[in-house]
C-alpha positions in Angstrom: -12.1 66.1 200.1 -13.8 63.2 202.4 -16.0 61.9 199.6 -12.8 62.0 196.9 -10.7 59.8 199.8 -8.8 63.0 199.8 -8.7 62.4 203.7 -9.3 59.7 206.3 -12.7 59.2 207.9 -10.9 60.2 211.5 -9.8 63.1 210.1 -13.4 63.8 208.4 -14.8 63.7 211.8 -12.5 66.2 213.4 -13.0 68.3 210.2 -16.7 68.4 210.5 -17.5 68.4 214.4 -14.3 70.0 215.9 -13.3 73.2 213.8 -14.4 73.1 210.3 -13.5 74.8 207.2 -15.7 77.9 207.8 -14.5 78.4 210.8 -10.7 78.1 209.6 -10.8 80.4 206.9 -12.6 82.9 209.1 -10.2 83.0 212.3 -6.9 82.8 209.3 -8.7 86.0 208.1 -9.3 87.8 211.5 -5.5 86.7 212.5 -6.8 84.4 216.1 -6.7 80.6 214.7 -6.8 78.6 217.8 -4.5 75.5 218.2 -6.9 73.2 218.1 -8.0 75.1 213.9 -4.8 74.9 213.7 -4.3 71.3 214.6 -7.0 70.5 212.1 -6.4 72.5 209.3 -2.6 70.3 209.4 -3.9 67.2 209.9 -6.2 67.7 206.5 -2.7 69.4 205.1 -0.8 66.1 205.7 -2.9 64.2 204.1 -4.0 65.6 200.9 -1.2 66.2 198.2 0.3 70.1 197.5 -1.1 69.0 193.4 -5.0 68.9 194.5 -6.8 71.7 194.0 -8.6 72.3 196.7 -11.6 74.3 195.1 -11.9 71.1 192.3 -10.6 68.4 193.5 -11.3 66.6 190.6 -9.4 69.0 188.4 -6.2 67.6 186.5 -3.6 69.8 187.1 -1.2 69.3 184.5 -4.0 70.4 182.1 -2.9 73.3 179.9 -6.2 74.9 179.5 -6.3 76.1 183.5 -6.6 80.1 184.2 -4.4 79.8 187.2 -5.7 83.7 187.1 -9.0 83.2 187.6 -9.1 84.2 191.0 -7.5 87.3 190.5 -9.7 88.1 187.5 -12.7 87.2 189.0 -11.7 89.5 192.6 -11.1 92.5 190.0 -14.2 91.9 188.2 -15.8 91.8 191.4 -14.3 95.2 192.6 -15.4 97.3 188.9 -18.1 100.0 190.5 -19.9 99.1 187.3 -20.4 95.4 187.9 -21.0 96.3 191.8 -24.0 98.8 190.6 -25.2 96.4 188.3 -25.2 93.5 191.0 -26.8 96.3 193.4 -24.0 95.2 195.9 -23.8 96.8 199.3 -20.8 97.2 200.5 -21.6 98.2 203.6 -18.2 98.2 205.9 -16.7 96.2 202.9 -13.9 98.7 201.4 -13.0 95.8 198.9 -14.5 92.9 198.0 -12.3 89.4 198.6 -13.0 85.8 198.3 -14.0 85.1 201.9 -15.5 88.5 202.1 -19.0 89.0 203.5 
């Protein structure tokens, strides 16, 4: 987002030293984000626009040929005991596979 001037270089720092993205999504998941995650996550939030795609930021959005599904698609893929054996997943502790899954 910093290197598309998405967001600020201030904001950049606090993104990168203070609580960064990694560490966002994985307290959001586990249901404790601190204030200070929290803080960050809305400061990067104010700044960039509700139209950016946040996994392509260089994506146009009004494009017709987007799978908005893909996501979904992909997670069900993911989650086909076929393409797990294939893969030679273990799922060890992992009932279903997500995006942030480990």
């Amino acid at each position: 987002m910093w290197s598309h001037g998405l967001i600020s270089d201030a904001t950049y720092d606090i993104f990168t030293s203070v609580c960064n993205y990694s560490q966002i999504r994985r307290r959001i998941q586990n249901g404790n984000l601190t204030p200070v995650c929290a803080r960050v996550i809305n400061q990067v939030s104010s700044e960039i626009s509700g139209f950016i795609d946040s996994y392509d930021v260089t994506l146009d959005q009004d494009t017709e040929k987007i799978d908005v599904c893909v996501e979904d698609e992909t997670m069900q893929y993911l989650n086909r005991k076929d393409v797990q054996t294939a893969l030679q997943a273990r799922l060890v502790g992992v009932t279903k596979r997500t995006t942030c899954s480990e």
